[in-house]
Structure formats: structure tokens, C-alpha cells
N, C-alpha and C positions, 0 to 999 in steps of 0.2 A: 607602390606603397613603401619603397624602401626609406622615401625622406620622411615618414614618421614613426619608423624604427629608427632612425637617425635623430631625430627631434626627440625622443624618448626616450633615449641614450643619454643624452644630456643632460635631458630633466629629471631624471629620475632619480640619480645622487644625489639633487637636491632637496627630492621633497619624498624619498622614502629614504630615509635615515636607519630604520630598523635594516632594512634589505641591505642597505651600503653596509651598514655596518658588518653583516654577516658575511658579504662578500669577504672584506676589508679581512676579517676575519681568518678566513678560507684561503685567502691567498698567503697569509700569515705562519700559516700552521701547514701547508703544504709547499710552498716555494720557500718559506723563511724569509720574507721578504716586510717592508716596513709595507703599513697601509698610504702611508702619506707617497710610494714610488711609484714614477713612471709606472711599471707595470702592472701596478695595481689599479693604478686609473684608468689605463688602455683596458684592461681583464674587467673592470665593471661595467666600461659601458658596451664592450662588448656581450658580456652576459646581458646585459637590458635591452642589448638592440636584436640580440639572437633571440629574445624571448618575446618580445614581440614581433619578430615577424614569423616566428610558430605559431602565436597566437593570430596573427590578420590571414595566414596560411589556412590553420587548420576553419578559422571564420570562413573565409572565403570557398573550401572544399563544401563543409557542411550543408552551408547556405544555397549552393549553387543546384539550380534545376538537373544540371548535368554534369557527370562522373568527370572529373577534374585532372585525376592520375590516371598513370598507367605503369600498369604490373606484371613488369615481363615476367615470365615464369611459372604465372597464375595458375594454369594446368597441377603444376608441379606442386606449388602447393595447396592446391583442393585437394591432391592424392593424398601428400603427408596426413593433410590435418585430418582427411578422412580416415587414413591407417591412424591415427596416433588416440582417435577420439571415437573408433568402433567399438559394438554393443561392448559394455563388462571393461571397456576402458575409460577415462579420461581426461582431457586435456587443462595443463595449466600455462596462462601464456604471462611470462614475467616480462615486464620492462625496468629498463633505468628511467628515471625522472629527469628525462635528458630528450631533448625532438617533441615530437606530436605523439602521444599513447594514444589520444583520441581517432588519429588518421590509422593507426595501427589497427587499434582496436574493431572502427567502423570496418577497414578494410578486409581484418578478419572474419569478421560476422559478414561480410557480403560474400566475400568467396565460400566461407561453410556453409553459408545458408542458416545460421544458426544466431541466436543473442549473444554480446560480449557482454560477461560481466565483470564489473570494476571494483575496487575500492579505492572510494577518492576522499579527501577530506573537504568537508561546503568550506568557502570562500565566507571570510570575516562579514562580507554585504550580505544577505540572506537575496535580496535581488539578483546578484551576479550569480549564485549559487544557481536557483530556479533558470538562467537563462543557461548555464551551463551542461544544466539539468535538461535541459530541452534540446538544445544544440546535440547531446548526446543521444538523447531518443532518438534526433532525425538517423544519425550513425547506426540506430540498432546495436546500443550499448545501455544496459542497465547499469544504476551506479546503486551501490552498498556504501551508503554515506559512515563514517569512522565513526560520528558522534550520534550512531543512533544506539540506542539502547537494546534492539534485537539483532542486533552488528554480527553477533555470534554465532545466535539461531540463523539468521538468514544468509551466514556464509554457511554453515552444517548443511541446509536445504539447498544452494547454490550447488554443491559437492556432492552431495547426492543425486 
């Protein structure tokens, strides 16, 4: 699948102008660099081609009848997580919005034996939202959507 992270690298400066633009942006304000250079154009479609194939990655984990990765160490960390997350303690797992959270997260909850829970923000389609929504259940990942109104409550109850 990598020729349609590559096909979608191209297309997508053209017809997400918001996105371009914030890249455009980013590169702007961290490298000092014009949006119209070289490296700004290589650096976007690179972001676009790296983001869809996290996204056909983590689709394709999900999706698949059977375990896809493999996690050397796994021992290792069932101990940690179990030390870190015994009775009268527990556990918070932080990522950057950078790789697959989803592949993290799923992975987590499989080795503790436990639910991950998320906050994620729903996707502008309310469709894309509900499939992501699901994709996530298969993971044994609950999601605490940003724009719900009990966001607060149900993180206090999440923590307790």
C-alpha cells in the first residue's frame, strides 16, 4: 500500500489547503524557512505520506483476524504495567500525536488485560468518527470524546 501514501502525498496539498497551510505554517516558525521552499514541499508530503500509512497500518492491524505485531519484551512490560498500576495506584499513559496511539493503546490494553482509555477529538464527518469509534473498540480502547459535555465527569470516574 505504500503507492497510495505516495498518491496521497501529492494530492493532498492540493485539495486540503487548511492542512497545507498549517504545515506551511510549522515549517515557518520552526526551521525559518519560506512555505513556497524546497523543504517545505518535501516536509509536507512527507507528513501526508507518513500519515497515511499510520493510518492503512493501524487499519490493517485492527481489522486483521490475527495479531499482526510483535512485541519483544512483552513479559517486561506486563511486569512494569502491572507494578505501576497495583491496588491504591494508577497508571497514565501519555503519547505525542506523532505514530499510531491507537496501535499503542490497543497494545496496551492486550498486555494488561485491561481497557485503554482515550481522549480523542470526533473527526469533522460524524461517520468517520463512529468508524473510528469502532476500529477502537475492536482494540479494547474506550474513547472520552473532547466535545462531550460529561468530558469532565467521565474523565473524574475514568481516574477513579
Amino acid at each position: 500500500m505504500p503507492w497510495v501514501a505516495y498518491l496521497y502525498s501529492r494530492l493532498a496539498p492540493r485539495l486540503l489547503k487548511r492542512d497545507t497551510r498549517l504545515i506551511a505554517d510549522n515549517v515557518a516558525r520552526v526551521y525559518h524557512l519560506p512555505a513556497q521552499s524546497v523543504f517545505a514541499d518535501m516536509f509536507q508530503r512527507q507528513v501526508f505520506r507518513s500519515q497515511t500509512l499510520i493510518a492503512l497500518e493501524t487499519f490493517k492491524h485492527q481489522l486483521s483476524a490475527k495479531d499482526l505485531l510483535h512485541l519483544e519484551g512483552q513479559e517486561r512490560l506486563k511486569a512494569e504495567i502491572d507494578r505501576l498500576s497495583a491496588p491504591g495506584k494508577g497508571l497514565l499513559v501519555i503519547t505525542a500525536h506523532h505514530g499510531s496511539w491507537e496501535l499503542v493503546a490497543s497494545t496496551v490494553a492486550l498486555v494488561s488485560g485491561k481497557t485503554f482509555v482515550a481522549l480523542a477529538k470526533p473527526s469533522k464527518l460524524p461517520e468517520f468518527t463512529e468508524v473510528l469509534d469502532r476500529l477502537r473498540r475492536r482494540g479494547n480502547t474506550r474513547v472520552l470524546w473532547t466535545d462531550s459535555k460529561n468530558l469532565l465527569r467521565d474523565m473524574m470516574t475514568t481516574l477513579k
